[in-house]
C-alpha positions, 0 to 999 in steps of 0.5 A: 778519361775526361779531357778538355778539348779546344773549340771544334772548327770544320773549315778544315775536316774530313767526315768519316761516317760520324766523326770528324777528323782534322786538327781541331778533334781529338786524333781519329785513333784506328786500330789495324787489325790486319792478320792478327786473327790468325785463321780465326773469327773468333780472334778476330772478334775478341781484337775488336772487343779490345780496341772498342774498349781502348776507345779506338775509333776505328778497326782497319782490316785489309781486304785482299787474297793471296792471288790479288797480292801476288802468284805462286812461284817458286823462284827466289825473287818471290822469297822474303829474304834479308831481315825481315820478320818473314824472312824465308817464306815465300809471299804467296804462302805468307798472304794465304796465312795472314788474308781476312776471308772475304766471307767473314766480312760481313760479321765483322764489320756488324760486330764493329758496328754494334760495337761503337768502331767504325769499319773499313779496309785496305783492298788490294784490288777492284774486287776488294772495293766492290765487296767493301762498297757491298758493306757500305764502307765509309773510307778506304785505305791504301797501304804503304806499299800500293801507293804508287798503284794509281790505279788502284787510288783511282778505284777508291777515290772514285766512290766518292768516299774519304781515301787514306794513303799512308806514305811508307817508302814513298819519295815526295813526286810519288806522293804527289803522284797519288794525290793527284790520281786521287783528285783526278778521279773524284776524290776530294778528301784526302788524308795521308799517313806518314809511315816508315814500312819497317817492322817493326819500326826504329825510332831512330827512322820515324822522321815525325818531322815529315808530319808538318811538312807534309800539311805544309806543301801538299795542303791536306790533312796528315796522320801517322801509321805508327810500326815502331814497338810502344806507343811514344812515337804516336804520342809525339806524333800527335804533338806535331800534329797528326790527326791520325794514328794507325796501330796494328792491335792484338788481342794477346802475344800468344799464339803468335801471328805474322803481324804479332811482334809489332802490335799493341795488346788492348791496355797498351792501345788504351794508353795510346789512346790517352797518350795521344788525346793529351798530346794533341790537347797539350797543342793547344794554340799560339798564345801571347803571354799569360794563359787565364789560368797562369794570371793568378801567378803574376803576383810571383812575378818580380817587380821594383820596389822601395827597400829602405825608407826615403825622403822626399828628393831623396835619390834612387840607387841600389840600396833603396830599390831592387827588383824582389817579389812580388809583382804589384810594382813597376817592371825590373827593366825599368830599374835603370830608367828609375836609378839616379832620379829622386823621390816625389815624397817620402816613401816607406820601405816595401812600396811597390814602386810607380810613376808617380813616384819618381820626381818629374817622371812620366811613364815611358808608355804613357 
């Protein structure tokens, strides 16, 4: 895909390892793989083939186990209920099934690597980021639903490395609380995902407007972690702005997994991906009036012009100039400032009009 892209500028971007990530570079696109390897590396590895394919630049994996996320209890408050795609399990069984092994970790994020991705993860506790800082990770993510653990924010925001919070869930105070147990321990870039922690998803829910909103009144770098089925949500939301875009990815329907009915298979990420670069490059920038390559249609423009034969002294009145195409004469609204005044000298019909024409007339932007 060969698209062209507005001139970078880096006043306002956030490295993360070799790509830079704000408004003016293409969407920094991360392919959330998440419990889509259902118990399998091998899995794992064809996900990641697929989103390098796609042109995703990053994968995203969560780096957690069961007993980090929650205990093994049997009462009902520990049950998902409602409706929920994992409605009647039981959370400690749901995350024993869907957790990366920490053991895998390694291969990975090498096979990421040798394959062009960026690697990194969402951890859950100070294990997790200890085993991440083992592999050198570049950032870190906190899901939607740890954004209010602070402390967690405070562990990863104080590797010094680039911190991504997505918003799911989130009131406005508790963003800004993140934000600053961020900065207050060290973290100085910052990126927020709005997200809406269904899934999937309505669209009806996603609320893009929060993307502008969010750059606004918190001065940091907003993307979109995107849970609705298909791809148009993220496109838009590029479109207002989001320099981010996180899908969850898979690499078939089949078998299923916990996180299966909400992801994109590898040729629905790749129109993602070519959705969401054109949408940011159809942002382009506040233009006043025509743009180099609409100059060629001005000659289509409207514009006033002699239609019938006149002698010199002769009035000008609706039968003897009108607005008509082309553009080469003076513009429509100056009709009424010309009708009633008379003719410097003889003029032929199809004459585009001009000042010089109107008897003792001067351009009223002369």
């Amino acid at each position: 895909m060969s698209i062209q892209t507005p001139s970078p500028d880096d006043d306002n971007s956030i490295r993360i390892h070799d790509c830079l990530v704000g408004p003016n570079h293409p969407p920094f696109v991360i392919a959330e793989l998440s419990a889509n390897h259902g118990g399998s590396i091998e899995r794992a590895i064809r996900i990641i083939d697929g989103a390098a394919k796609a042109g995703a630049q990053a994968v995203k994996f969560q780096a957690y186990t069961a007993d980090s996320l929650t205990i093994d209890s049997e009462q009902d408050e520990f049950l998902l209920t409602g409706k929920s795609l994992w409605s009647g399990r039981r959370l400690y069984d749901l995350y024993t099934e869907a957790a990366t092994p920490y053991d895998w970790f390694p291969t990975l994020f090498e096979h990421c690597r040798n394959n062009g991705l960026i690697p990194f993860a969402s951890p859950f506790d100070r294990t997790a980021v200890e085993m991440l800082e083992g592999l050198n990770a570049p950032a870190y993510k906190i899901a939607s639903f740890e954004a209010v653990d602070l402390e967690l924010i405070s562990i990863c925001a104080a590797t010094g490395k680039p911190l991504i919070i997505s918003t799911g869930l989130c009131r406005r105070d508790e963003i800004r609380d993140a934000i600053d147990a961020a900065r207050s321990a060290g973290g100085k870039d910052i990126i927020l995902l709005h997200c809406n922690s269904a899934y999937p998803a309505n669209a009806n829910e996603t609320n893009l407007l929060n993307i502008p909103s969010l750059q606004e009144h918190l001065s940091v770098l907003v993307g979109y972690s995107d849970h609705t089925l298909g791809t148009q949500s993220s496109a838009a939301a590029c479109a207002l702005g989001a320099c981010v875009i996180e899908k969850h990815v898979i690499d078939s329907p089949e078998p299923p997994t916990a996180d299966s009915a909400f992801s994109l298979t590898p040729d629905l990420l790749s129109e993602l991906v070519e959705d969401c670069h054109a949408a940011w490059v159809a942002r382009g920038q506040v233009q006043d009036g025509p743009t180099e390559t609409e100059k060629g249609s001005l000659h289509f423009r409207r514009s006033l012009y002699v239609v019938a034969d006149m002698e010199a002294g002769e009035q000008f009145t609706p039968l003897n100039v009108r607005s008509i195409r082309p553009g080469h004469g003076l513009p429509p609204k100056h009709l009424n400032d010309i009708l009633g005044k008379t003719a410097s000298h003889s003029l032929k019909r199809g004459k585009a009009l001009n000042w010089s024409m109107i008897q003792d007339r001067q351009s009223p932007d002369a």
